[in-house]
N, CA, C and O atoms as a GROMACS GRO file, in nm:
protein
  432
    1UNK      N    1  -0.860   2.098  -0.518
    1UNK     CA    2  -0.751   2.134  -0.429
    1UNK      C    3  -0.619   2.119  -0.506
    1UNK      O    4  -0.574   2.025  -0.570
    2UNK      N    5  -0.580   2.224  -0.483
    2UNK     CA    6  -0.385   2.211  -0.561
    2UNK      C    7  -0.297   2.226  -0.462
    2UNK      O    8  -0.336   2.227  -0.346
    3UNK      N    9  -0.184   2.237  -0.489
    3UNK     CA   10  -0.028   2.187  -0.383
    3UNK      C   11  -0.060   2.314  -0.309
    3UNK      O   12  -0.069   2.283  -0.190
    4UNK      N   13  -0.086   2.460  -0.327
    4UNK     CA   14  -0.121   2.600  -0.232
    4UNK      C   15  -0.222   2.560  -0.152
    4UNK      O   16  -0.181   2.551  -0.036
    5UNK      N   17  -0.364   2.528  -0.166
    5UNK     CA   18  -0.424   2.502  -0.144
    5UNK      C   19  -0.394   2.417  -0.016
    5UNK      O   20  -0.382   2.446   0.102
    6UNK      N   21  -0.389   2.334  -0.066
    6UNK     CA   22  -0.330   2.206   0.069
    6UNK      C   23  -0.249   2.274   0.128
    6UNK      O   24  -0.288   2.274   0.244
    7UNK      N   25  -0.109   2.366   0.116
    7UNK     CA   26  -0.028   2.393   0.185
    7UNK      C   27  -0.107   2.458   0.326
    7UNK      O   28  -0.098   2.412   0.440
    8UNK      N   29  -0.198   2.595   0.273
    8UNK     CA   30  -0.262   2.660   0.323
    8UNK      C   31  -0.314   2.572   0.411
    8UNK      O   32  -0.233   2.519   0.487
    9UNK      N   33  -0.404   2.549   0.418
    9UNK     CA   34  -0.491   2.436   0.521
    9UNK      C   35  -0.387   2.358   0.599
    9UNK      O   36  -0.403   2.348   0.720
   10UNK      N   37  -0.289   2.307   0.546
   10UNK     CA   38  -0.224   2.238   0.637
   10UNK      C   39  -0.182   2.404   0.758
   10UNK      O   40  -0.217   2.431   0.873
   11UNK      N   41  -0.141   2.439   0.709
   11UNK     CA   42  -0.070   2.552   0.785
   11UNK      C   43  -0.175   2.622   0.874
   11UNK      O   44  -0.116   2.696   0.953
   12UNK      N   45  -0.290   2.626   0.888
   12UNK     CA   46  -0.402   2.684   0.917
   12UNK      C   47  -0.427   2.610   1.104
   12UNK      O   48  -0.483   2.660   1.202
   13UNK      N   49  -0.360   2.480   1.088
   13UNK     CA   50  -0.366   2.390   1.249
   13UNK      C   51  -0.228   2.468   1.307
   13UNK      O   52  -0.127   2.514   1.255
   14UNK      N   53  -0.290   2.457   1.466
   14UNK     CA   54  -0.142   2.476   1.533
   14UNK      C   55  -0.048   2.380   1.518
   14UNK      O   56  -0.051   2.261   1.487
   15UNK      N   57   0.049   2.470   1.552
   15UNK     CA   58   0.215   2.416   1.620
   15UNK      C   59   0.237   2.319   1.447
   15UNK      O   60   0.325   2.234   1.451
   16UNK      N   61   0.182   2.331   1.347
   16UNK     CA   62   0.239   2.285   1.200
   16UNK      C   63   0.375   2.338   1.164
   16UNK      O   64   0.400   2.458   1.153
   17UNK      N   65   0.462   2.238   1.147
   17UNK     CA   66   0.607   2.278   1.054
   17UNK      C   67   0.601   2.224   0.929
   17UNK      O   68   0.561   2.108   0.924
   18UNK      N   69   0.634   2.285   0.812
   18UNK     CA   70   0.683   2.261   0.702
   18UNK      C   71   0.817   2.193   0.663
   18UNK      O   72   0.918   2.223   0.727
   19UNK      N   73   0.823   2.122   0.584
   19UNK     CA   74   0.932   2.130   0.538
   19UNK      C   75   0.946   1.999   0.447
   19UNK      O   76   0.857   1.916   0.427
   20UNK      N   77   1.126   1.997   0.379
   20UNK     CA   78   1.136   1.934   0.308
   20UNK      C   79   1.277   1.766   0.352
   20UNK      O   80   1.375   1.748   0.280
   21UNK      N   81   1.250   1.688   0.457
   21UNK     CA   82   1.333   1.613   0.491
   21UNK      C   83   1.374   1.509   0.424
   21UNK      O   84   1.478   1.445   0.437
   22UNK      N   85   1.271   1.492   0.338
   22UNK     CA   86   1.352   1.351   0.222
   22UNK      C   87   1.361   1.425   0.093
   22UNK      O   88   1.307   1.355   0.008
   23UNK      N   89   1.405   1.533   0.042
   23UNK     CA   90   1.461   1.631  -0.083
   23UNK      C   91   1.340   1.722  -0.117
   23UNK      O   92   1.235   1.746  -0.058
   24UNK      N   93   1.393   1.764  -0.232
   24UNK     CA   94   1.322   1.883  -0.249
   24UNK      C   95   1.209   1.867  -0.351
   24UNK      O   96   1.181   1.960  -0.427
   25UNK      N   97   1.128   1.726  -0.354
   25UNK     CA   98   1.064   1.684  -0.481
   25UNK      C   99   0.917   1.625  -0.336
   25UNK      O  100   0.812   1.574  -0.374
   26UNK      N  101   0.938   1.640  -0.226
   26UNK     CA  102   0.829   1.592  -0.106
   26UNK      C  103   0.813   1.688  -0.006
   26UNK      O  104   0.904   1.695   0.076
   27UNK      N  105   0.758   1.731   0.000
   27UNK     CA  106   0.662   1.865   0.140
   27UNK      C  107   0.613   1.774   0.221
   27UNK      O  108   0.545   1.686   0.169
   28UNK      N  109   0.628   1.772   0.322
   28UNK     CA  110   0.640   1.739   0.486
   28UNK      C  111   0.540   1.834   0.536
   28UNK      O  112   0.532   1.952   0.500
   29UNK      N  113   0.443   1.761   0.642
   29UNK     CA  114   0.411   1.883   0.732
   29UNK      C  115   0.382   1.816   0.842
   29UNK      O  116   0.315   1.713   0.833
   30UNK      N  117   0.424   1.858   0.953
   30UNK     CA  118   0.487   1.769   1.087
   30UNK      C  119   0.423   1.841   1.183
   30UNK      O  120   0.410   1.960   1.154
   31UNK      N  121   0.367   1.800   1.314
   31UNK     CA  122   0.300   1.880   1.468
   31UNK      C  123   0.340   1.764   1.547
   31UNK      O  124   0.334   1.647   1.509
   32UNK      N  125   0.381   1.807   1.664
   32UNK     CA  126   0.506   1.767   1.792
   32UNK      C  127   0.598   1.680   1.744
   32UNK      O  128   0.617   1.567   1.791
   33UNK      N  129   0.668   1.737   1.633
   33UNK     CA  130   0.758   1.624   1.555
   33UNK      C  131   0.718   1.529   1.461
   33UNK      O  132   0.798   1.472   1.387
   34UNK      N  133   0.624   1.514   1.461
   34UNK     CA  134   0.572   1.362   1.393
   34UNK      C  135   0.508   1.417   1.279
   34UNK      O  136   0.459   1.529   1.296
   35UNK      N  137   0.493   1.353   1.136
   35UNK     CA  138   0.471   1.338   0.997
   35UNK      C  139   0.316   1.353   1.043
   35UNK      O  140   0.277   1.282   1.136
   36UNK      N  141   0.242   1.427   0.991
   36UNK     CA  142   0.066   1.410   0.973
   36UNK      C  143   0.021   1.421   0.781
   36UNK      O  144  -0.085   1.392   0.724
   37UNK      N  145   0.172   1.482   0.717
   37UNK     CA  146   0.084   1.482   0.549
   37UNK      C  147   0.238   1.480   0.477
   37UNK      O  148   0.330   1.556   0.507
   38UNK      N  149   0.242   1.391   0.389
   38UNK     CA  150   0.341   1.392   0.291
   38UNK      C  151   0.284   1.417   0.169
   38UNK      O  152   0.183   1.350   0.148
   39UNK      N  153   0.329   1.526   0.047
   39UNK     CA  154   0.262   1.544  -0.094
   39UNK      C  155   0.408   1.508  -0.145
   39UNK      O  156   0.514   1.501  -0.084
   40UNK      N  157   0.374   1.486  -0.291
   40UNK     CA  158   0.464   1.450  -0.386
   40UNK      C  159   0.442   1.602  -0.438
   40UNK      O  160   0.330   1.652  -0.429
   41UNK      N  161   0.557   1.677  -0.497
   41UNK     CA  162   0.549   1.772  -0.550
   41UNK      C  163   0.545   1.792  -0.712
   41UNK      O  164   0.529   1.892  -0.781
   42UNK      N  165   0.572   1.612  -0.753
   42UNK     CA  166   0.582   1.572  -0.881
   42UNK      C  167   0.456   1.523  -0.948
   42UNK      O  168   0.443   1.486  -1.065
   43UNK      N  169   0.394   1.528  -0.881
   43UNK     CA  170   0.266   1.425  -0.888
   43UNK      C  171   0.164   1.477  -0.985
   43UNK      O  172   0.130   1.585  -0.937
   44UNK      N  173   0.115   1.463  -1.066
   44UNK     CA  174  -0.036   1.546  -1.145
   44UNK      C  175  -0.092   1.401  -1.196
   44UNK      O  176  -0.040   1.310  -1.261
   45UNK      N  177  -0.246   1.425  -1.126
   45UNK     CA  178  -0.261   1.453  -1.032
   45UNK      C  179  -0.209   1.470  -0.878
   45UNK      O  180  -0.132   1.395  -0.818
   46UNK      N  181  -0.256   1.564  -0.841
   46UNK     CA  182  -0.166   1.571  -0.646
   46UNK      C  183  -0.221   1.445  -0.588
   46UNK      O  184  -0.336   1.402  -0.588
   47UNK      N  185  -0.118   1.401  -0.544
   47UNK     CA  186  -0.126   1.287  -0.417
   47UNK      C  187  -0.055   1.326  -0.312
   47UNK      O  188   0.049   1.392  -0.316
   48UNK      N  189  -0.123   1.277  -0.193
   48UNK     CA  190  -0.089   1.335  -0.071
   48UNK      C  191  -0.103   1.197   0.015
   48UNK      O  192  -0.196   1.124  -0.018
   49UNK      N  193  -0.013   1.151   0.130
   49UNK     CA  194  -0.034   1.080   0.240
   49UNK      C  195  -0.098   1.130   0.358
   49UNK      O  196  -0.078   1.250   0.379
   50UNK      N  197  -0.165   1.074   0.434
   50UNK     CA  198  -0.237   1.093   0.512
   50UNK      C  199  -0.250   0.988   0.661
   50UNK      O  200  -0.290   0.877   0.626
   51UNK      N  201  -0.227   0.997   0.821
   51UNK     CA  202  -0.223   0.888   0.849
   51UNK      C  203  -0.414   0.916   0.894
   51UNK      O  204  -0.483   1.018   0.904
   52UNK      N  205  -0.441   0.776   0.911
   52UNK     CA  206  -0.605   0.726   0.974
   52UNK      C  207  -0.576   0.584   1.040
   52UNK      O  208  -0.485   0.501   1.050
   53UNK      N  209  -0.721   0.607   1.083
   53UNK     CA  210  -0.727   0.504   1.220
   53UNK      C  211  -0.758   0.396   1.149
   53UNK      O  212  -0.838   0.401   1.055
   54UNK      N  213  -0.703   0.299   1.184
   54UNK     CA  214  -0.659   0.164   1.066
   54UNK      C  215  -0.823   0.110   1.017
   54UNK      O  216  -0.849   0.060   0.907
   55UNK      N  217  -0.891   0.127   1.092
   55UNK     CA  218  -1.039   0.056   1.079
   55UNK      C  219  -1.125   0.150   0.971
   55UNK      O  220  -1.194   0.105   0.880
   56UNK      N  221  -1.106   0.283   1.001
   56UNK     CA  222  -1.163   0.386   0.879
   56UNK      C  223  -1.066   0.347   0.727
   56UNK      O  224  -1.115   0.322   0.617
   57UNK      N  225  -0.913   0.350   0.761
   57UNK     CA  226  -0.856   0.344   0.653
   57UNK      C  227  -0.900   0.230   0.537
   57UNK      O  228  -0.854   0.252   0.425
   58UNK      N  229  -0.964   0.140   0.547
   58UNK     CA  230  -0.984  -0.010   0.476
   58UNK      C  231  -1.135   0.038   0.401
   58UNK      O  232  -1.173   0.006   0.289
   59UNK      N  233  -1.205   0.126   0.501
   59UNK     CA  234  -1.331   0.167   0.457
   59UNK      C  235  -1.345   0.279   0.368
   59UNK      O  236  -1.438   0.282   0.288
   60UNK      N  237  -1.259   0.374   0.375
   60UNK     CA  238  -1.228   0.492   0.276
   60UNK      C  239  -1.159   0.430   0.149
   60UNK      O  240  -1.208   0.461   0.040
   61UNK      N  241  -1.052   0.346   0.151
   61UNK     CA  242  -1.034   0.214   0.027
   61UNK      C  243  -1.109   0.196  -0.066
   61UNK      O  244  -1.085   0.207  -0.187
   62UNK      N  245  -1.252   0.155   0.013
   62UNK     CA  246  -1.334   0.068  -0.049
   62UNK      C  247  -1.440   0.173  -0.104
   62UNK      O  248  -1.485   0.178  -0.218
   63UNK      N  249  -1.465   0.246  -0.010
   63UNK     CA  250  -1.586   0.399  -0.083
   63UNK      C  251  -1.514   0.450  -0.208
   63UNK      O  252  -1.574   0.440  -0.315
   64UNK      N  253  -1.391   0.505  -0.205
   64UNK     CA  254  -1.339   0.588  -0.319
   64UNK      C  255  -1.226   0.559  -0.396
   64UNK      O  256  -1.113   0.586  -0.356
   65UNK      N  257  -1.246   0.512  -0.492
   65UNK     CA  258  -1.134   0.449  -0.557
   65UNK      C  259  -0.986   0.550  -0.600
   65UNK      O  260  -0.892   0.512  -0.668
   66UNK      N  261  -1.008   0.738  -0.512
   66UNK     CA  262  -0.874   0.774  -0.516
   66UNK      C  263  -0.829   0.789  -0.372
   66UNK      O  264  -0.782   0.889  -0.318
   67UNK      N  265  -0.857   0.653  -0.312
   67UNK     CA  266  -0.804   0.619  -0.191
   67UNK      C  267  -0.762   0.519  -0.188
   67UNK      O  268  -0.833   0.419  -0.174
   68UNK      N  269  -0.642   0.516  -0.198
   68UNK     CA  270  -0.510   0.394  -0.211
   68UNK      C  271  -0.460   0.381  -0.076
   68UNK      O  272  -0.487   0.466   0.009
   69UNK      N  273  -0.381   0.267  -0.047
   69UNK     CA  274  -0.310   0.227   0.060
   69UNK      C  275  -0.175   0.300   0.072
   69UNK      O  276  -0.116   0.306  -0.035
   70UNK      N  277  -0.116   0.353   0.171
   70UNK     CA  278  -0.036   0.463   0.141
   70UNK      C  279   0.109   0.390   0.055
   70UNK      O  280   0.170   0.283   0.064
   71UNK      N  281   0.120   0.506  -0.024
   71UNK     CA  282   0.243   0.499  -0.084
   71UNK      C  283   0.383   0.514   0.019
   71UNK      O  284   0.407   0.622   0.073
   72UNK      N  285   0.462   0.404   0.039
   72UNK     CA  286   0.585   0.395   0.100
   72UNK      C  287   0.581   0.436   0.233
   72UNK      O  288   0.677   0.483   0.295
   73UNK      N  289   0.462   0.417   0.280
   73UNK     CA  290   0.414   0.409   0.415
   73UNK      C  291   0.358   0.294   0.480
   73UNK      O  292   0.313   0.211   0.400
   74UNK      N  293   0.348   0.268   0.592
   74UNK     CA  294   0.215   0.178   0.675
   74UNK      C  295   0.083   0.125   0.626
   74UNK      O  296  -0.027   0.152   0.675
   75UNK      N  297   0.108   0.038   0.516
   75UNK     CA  298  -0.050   0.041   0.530
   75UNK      C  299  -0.187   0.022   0.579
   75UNK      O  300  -0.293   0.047   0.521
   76UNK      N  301  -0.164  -0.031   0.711
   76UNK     CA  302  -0.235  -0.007   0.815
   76UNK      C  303  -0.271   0.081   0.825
   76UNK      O  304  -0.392   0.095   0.814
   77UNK      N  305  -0.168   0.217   0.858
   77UNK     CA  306  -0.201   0.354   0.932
   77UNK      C  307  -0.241   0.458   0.840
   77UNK      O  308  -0.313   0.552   0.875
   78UNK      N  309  -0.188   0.441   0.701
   78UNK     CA  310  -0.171   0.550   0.608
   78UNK      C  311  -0.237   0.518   0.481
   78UNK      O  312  -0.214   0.420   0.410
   79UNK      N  313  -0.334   0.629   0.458
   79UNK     CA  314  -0.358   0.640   0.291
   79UNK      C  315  -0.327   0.705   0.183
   79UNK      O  316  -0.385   0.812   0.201
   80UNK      N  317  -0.262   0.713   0.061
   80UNK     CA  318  -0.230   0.786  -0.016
   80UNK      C  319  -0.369   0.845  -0.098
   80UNK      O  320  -0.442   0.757  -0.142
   81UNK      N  321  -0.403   0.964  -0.117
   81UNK     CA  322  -0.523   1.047  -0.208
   81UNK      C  323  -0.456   1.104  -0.268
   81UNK      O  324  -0.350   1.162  -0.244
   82UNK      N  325  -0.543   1.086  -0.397
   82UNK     CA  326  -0.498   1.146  -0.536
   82UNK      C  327  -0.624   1.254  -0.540
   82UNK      O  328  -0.733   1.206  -0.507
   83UNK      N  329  -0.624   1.334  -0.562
   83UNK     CA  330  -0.676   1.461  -0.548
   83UNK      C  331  -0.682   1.475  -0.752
   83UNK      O  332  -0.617   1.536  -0.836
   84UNK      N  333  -0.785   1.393  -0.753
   84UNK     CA  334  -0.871   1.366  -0.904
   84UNK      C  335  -1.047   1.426  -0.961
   84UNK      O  336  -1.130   1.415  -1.051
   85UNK      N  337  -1.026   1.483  -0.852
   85UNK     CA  338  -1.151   1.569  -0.827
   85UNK      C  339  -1.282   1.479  -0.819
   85UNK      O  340  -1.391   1.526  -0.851
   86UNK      N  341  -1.267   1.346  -0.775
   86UNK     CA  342  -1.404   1.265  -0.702
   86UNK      C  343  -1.407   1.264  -0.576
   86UNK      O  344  -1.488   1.194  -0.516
   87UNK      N  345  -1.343   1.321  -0.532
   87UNK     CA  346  -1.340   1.318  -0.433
   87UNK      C  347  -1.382   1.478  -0.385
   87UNK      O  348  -1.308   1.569  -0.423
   88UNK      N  349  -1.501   1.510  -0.300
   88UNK     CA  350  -1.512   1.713  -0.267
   88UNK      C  351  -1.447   1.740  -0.148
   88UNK      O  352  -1.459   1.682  -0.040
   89UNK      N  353  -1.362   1.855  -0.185
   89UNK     CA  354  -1.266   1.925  -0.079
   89UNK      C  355  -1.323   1.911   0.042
   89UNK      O  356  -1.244   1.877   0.130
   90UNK      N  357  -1.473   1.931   0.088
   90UNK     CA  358  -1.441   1.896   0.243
   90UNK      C  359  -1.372   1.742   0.298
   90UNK      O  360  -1.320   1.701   0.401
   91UNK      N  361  -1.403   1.693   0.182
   91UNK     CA  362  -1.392   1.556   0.266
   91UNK      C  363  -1.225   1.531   0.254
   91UNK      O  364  -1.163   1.449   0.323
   92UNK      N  365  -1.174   1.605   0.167
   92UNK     CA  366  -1.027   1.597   0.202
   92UNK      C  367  -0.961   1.687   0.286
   92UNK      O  368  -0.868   1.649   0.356
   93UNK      N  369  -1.004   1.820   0.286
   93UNK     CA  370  -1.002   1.882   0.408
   93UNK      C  371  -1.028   1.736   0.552
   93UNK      O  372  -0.928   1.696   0.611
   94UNK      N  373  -1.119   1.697   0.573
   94UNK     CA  374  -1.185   1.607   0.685
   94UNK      C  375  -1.044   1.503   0.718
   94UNK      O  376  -0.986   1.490   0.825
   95UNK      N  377  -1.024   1.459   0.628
   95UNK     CA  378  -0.902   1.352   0.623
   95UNK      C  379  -0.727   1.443   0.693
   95UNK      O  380  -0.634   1.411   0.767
   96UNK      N  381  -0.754   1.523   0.639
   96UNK     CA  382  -0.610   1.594   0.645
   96UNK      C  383  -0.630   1.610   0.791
   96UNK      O  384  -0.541   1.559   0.860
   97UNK      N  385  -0.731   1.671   0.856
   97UNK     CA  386  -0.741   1.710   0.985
   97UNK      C  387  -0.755   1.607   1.078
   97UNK      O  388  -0.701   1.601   1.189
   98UNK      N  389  -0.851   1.504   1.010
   98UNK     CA  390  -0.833   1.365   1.132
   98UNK      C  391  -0.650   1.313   1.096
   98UNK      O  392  -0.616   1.212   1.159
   99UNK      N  393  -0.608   1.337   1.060
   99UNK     CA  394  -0.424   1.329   1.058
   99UNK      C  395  -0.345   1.408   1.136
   99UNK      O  396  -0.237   1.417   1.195
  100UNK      N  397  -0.449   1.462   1.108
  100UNK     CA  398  -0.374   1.578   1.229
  100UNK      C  399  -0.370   1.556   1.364
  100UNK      O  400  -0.274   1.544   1.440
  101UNK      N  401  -0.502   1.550   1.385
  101UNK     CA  402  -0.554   1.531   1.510
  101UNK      C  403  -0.512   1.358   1.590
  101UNK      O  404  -0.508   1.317   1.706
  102UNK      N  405  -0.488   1.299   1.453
  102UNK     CA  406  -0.469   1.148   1.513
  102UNK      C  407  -0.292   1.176   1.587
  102UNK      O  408  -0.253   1.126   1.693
  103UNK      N  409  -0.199   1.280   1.481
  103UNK     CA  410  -0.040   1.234   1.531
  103UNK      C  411  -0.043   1.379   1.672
  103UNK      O  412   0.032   1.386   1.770
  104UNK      N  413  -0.148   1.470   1.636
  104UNK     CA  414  -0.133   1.539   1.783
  104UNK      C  415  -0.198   1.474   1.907
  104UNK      O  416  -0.190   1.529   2.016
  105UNK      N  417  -0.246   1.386   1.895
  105UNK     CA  418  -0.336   1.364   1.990
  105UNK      C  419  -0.426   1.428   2.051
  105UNK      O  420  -0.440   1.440   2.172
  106UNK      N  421  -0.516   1.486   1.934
  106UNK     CA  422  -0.633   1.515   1.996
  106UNK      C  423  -0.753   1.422   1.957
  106UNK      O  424  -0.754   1.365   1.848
  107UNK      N  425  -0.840   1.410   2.036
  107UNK     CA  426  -0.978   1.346   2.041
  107UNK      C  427  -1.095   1.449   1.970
  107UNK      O  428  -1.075   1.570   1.970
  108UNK      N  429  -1.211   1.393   1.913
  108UNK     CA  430  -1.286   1.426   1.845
  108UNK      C  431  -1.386   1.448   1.959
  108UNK      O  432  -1.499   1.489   1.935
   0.00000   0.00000   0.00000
């Protein structure tokens, strides 16, 4: 997965906004206002924030070592992924969308 890539997919859920609110070096992508994915645009490898449900987040930690505690976020709520290729696109696809679904409030 690369920075298009992710963009795409992010953009692919309803009611998604783009954008750039803390400068032009971080992509935002926001549904009913609220943050669901922050990427570094500087980053190589891509890292991306992500929020999860605090009890999965400790467990995805511990399975994949390019699952960090989020960068300049919650670490409770949020994980930072480095997109190092051990990780296979569905399962970061999977993550991006339970983020989604966690700040829209939808249920699984």
């Amino acid at each position: 997965m690369n920075i298009e890539d992710l963009r795409e997919y992010c953009l692919q859920h309803p009611f998604v906004e783009e954008g750039f609110p803390f400068g032009p070096d971080t992509l935002v992508f926001k549904v009913n206002g609220k943050i669901f994915l922050l990427a570094g645009l500087d980053n190589d490898p891509l890292q991306f924030n992500v929020k999860c449900d605090p009890e999965n987040a400790e467990a995805l930690r511990e399975q994949h070592p390019a699952v960090l505690p989020g960068y300049h976020m919650n670490k409770k709520h949020w994980n930072t992924i480095v997109v190092d290729g051990s990780v296979p696109g569905r399962l970061l696809k999977e993550w991006i969308t339970d983020s989604y679904n966690l700040v829209a409030k939808i249920k699984k």
